[in-house]
C-alpha positions as CSV (number, residue, x, y, z in Angstrom):
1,X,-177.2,-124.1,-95.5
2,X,-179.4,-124.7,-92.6
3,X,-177.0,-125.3,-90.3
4,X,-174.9,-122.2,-91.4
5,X,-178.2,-120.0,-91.3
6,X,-177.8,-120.3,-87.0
7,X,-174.0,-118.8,-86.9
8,X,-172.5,-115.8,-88.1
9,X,-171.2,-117.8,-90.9
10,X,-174.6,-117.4,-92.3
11,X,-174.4,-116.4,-96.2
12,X,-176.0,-113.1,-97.0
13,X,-178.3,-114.5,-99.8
14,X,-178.7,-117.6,-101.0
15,X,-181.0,-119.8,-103.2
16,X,-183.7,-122.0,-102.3
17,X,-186.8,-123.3,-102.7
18,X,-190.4,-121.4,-103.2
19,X,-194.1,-122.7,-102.3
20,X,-194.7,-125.1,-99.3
21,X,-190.7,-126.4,-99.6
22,X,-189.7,-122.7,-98.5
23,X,-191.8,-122.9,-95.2
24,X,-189.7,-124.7,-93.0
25,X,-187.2,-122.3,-93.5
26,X,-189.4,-119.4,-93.5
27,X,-190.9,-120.5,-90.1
28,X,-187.5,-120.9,-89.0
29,X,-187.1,-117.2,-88.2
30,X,-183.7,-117.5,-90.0
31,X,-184.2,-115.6,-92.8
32,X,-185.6,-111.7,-93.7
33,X,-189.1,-110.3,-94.5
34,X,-188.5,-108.7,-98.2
35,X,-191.7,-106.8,-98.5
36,X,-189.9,-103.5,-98.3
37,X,-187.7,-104.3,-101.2
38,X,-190.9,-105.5,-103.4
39,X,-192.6,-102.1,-102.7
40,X,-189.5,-100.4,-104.4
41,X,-189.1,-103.0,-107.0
42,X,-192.6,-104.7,-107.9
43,X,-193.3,-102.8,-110.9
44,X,-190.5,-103.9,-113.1
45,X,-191.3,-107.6,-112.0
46,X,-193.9,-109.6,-114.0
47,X,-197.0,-109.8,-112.5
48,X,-198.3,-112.7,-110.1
49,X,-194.5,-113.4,-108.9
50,X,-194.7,-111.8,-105.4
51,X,-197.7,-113.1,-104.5
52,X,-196.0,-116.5,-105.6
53,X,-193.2,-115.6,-103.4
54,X,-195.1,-114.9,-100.4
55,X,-195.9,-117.3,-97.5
56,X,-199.3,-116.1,-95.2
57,X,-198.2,-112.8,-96.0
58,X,-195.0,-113.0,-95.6
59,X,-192.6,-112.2,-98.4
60,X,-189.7,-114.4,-98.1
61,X,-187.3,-114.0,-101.4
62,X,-186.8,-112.3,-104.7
63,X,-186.7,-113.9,-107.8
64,X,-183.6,-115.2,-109.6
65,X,-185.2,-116.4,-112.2
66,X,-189.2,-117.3,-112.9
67,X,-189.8,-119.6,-115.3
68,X,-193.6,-119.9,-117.4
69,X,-195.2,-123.1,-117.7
70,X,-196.3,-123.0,-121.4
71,X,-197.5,-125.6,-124.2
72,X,-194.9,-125.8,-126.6
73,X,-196.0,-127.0,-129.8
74,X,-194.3,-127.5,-133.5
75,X,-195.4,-124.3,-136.3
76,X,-194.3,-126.3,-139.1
77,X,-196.0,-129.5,-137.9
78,X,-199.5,-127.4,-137.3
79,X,-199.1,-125.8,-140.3
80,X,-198.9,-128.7,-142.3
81,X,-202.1,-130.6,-141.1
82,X,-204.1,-126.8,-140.7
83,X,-204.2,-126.4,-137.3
84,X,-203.6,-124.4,-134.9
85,X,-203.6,-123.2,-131.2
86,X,-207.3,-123.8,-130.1
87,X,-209.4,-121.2,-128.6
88,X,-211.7,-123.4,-125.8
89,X,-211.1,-126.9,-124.6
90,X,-213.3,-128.7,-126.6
91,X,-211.4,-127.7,-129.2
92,X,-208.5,-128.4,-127.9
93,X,-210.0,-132.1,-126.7
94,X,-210.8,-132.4,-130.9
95,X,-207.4,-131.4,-132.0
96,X,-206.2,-133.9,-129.7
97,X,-208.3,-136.6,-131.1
98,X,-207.2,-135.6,-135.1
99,X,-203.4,-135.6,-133.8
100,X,-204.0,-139.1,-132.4
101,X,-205.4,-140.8,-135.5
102,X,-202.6,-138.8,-137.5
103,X,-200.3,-140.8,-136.1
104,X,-198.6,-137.6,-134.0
105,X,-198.6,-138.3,-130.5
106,X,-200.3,-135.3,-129.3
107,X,-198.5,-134.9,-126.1
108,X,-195.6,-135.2,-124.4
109,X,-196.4,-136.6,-120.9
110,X,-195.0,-139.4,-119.1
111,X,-192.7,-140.4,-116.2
112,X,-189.4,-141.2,-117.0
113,X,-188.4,-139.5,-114.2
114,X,-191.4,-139.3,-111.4
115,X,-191.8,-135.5,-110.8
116,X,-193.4,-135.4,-114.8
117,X,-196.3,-137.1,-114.0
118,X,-197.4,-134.2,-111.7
119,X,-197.4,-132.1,-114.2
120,X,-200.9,-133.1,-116.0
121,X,-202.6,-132.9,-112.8
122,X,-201.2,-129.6,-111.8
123,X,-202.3,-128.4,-115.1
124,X,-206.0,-129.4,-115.1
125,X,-206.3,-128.7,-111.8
126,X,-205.4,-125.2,-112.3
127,X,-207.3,-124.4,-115.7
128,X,-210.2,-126.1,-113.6
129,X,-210.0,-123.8,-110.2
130,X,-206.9,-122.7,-109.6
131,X,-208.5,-121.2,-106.2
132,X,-209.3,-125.0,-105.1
133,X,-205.9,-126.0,-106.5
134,X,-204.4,-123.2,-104.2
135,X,-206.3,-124.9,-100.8
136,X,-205.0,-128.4,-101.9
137,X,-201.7,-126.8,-101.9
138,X,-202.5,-125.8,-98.1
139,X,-203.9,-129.3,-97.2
140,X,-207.7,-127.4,-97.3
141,X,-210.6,-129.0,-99.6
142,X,-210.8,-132.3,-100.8
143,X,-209.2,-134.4,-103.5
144,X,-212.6,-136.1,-103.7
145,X,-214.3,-132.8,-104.3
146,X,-216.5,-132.4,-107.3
147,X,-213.8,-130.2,-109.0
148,X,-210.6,-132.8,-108.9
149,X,-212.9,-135.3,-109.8
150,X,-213.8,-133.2,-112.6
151,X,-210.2,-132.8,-113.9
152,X,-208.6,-136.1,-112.7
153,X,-211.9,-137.6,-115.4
154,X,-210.6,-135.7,-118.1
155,X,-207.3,-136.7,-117.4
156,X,-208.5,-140.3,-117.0
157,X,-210.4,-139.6,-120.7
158,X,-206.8,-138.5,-121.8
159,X,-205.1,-141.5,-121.0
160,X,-208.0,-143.9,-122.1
161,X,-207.6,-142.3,-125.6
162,X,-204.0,-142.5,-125.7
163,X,-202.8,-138.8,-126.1
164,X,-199.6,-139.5,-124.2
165,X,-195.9,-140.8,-125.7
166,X,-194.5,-143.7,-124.2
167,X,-194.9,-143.4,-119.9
168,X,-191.0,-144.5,-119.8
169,X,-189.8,-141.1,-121.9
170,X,-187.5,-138.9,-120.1
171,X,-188.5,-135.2,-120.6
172,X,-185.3,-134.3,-122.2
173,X,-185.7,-136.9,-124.6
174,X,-189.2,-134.8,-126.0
175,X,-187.4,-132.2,-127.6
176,X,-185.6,-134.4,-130.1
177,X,-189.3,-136.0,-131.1
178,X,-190.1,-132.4,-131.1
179,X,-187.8,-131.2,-133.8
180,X,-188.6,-134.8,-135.6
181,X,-192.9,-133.7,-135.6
182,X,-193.6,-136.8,-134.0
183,X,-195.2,-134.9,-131.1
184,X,-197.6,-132.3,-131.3
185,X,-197.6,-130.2,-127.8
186,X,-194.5,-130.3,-124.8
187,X,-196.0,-128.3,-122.1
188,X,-192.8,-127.4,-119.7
189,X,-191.5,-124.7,-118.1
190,X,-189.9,-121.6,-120.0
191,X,-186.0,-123.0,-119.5
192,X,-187.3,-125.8,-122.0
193,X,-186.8,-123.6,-124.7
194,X,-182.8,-124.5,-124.6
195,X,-183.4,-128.1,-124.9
196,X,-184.4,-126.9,-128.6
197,X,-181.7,-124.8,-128.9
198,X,-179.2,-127.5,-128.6
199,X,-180.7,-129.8,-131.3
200,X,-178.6,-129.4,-134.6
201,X,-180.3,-128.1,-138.0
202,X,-183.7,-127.2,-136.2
203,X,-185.2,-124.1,-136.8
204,X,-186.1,-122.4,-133.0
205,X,-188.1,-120.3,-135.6
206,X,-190.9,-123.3,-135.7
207,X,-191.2,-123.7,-132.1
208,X,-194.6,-122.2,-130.9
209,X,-195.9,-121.8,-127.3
210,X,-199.4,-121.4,-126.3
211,X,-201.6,-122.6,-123.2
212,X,-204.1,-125.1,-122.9
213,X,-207.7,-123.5,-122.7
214,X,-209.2,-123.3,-119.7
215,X,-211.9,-126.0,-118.8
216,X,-214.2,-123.4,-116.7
217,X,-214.2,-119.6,-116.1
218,X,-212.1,-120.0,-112.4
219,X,-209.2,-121.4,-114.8
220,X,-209.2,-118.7,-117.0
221,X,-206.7,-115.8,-116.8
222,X,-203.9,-118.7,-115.0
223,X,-200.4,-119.8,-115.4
224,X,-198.2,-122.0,-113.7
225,X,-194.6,-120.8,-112.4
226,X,-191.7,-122.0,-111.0
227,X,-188.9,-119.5,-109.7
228,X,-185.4,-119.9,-108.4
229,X,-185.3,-117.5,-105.4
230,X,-182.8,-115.6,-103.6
231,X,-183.4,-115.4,-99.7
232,X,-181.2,-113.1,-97.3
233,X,-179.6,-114.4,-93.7
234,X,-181.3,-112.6,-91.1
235,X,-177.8,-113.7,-89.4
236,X,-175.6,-112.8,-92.1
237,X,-172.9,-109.9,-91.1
238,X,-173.7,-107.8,-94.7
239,X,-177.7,-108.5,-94.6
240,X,-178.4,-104.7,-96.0
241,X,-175.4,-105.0,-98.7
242,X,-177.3,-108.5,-99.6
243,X,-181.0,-106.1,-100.2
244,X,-179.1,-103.5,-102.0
245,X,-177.5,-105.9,-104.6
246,X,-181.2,-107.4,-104.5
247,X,-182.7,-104.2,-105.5
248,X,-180.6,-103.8,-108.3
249,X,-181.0,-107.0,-109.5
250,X,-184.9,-106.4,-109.6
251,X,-184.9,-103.1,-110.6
252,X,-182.2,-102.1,-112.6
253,X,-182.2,-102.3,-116.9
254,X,-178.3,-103.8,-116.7
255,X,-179.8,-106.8,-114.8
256,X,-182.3,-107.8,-117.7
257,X,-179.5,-107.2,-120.2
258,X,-176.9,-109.2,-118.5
259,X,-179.4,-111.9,-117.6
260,X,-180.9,-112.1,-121.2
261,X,-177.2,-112.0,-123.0
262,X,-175.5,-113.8,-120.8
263,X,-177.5,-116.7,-119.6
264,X,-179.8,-116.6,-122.4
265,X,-182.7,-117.2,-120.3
266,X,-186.2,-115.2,-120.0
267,X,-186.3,-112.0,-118.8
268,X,-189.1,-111.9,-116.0
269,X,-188.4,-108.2,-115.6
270,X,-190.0,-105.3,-117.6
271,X,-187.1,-103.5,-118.9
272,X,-186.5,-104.9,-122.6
273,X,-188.3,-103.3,-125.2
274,X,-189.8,-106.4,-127.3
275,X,-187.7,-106.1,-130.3
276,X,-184.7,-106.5,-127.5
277,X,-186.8,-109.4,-126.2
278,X,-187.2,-111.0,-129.5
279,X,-183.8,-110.9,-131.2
280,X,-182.6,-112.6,-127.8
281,X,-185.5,-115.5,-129.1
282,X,-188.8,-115.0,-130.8
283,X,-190.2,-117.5,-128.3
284,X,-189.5,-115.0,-124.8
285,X,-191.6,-112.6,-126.8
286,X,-194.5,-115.2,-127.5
287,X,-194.2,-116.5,-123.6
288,X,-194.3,-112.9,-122.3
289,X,-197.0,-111.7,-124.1
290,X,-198.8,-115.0,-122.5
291,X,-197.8,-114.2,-119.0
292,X,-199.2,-110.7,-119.5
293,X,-202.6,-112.4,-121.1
294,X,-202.1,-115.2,-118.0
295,X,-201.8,-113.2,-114.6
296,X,-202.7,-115.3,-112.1
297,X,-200.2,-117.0,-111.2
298,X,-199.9,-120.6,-109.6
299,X,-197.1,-122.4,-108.2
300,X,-196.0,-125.4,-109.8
301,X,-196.9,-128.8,-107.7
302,X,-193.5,-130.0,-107.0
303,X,-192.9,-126.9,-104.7
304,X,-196.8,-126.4,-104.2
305,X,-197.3,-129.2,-101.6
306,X,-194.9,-130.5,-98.9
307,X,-192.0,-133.0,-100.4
308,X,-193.4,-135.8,-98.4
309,X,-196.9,-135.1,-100.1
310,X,-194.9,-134.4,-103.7
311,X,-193.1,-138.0,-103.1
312,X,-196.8,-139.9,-102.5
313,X,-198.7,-137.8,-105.3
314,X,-195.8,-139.0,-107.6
315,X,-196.7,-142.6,-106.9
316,X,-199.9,-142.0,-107.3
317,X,-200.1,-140.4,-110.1
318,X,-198.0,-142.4,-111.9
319,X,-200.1,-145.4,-110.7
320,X,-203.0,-143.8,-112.2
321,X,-201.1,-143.4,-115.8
322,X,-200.7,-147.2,-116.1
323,X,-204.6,-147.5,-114.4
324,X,-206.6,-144.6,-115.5
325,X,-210.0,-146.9,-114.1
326,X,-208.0,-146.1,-110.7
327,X,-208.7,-142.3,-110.6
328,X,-211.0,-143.0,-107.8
329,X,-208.9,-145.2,-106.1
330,X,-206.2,-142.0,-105.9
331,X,-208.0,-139.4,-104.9
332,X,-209.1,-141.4,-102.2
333,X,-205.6,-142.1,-101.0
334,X,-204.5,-138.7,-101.6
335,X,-207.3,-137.8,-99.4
336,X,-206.1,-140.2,-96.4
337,X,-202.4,-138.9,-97.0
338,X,-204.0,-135.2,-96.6
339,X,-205.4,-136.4,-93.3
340,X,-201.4,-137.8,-92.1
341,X,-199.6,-134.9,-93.1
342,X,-201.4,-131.8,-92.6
């Protein structure tokens, strides 16, 4: 694609990645500046996804699809032991504690495959400041900073008490220990939703989705995304054919429909009534009402940072999920790699 971007063999749109992985492309020059077609279109969009979408003001793509990062948890397994979604974090550190000696590990976090164990430390981070978690993302602030320390403790306090499943779980295999109630929470992105649909003889009716608490007033009010985007070739020979069929895909009613029924994913657009929304799955209804309760949006840390910053983190992290005494230790060196890379 990158190469094809430079010749009239450009492609009109195409899909790519969002956050800091979108910038080399996007400083490139290569592609268009969409902010006209988000003035026309923004209001059937959900809110927080073009300011997602948007590098130093400049807004590169429109969404294919956005997918919510949510805490997925088991109705029939709450329901049996009385609990359910907490309200602040402490309570949310308790039920965590009365999972663990219940013998229900209370969530599913580990790093079969190295991007998951990002996805703890994104979290925190963001329900801690998601403004400071927005100038890590731009290689600004520290990772020794009183607030990472703050969230990398609680994480460290997490792993001390063993909240986590086995470290060598791949994140498909959670759904199936999901369905089984051997897990209380799976928090994952929206699209997770059809790892449950696949399991025979479960109920999607007992699969719940809520979001962890936030640990200080800058978290509240936050969510993080993660959005497949369409970008157009500034060299491409149809580039205003490519932002009319992007307009309609943004804007127009036949779009959601087509998107819901067809792909049977969740509609990031405003167009469904909710009792469309819900007989396509009771759970888009549950995750949109949390995005409208949720909307500040943050991007998720794999596209957040640079990829050579991702890769290290991932190390690290995953260092720190065998060593939790090592938190220091990580910050430190996530400090130094700060320093090399930005």
């Amino acid at each position: 694609v990158r190469t094809d971007l430079r010749t009239a063999d450009a492609p009109e749109l195409f899909k790519w990645w969002f956050g800091e992985r979108a910038r080399p492309i996007v400083e490139s020059g290569m592609v268009e500046e969409l902010s006209d077609l988000w003035d026309k279109t923004e209001e059937f969009i959900n809110p927080g996804v073009r300011e997602a979408l948007t590098l130093d003001g400049f807004a590169y793509s429109m969404p294919y699809d956005v997918a919510n990062w949510v805490w997925f948890y088991n109705k029939e397994v709450f329901e049996e032991h009385g609990q359910t979604p907490p309200e602040t974090f402490d309570e949310f550190m308790n039920q965590l504690d009365y999972f663990r000696e219940n013998d229900i590990d209370p969530i599913a976090h580990s790093f079969g495959e190295s991007w998951q164990a990002t996805i703890l430390a994104a979290e925190l981070l963001i329900a801690t400041d998601i403004e400071k978690y927005e100038r890590l993302n731009r290689g600004e602030g520290s990772w020794t900073s009183d607030t990472v320390v703050e969230a990398f403790e609680i994480w460290k306090e997490m792993l001390e008490n063993d909240y986590f499943v086995a470290m060598d779980y791949s994140y498909p295999e959670y759904a199936e220990i999901f369905a089984r109630g051997e897990v209380a929470y799976i928090p994952m992105g929206s699209w997770y939703n059809s790892f449950f649909a696949a399991i025979e003889d479960f109920d999607l009716e007992n699969v719940g989705v809520t979001m962890m608490p936030p640990i200080t007033p800058a978290g509240e009010g936050t969510m993080m995304i993660e959005a497949t985007n369409m970008m157009v070739s500034s060299n491409a020979p149809e580039v205003e054919k490519a932002k009319e069929w992007l307009e309609w895909n943004a804007s127009s009613r036949e779009a959601s429909e087509l998107f819901v029924s067809e792909l049977g994913l969740l509609p990031w657009r405003t167009h469904l009534t909710e009792e469309e929304i819900d007989e396509a799955s009771p759970v888009f209804t549950e995750i949109n009402r949390l995005d409208e309760e949720n909307p500040r949006k943050a991007i998720r840390f794999f596209e957040a940072f640079p990829s050579d910053f991702v890769r290290y983190a991932e190390d690290q992290f995953m260092d720190m999920m065998l060593n939790p005494e090592n938190y220091m230790e990580v910050l430190e060196n996530l400090d130094a790699q700060v320093e090399e890379i930005w």
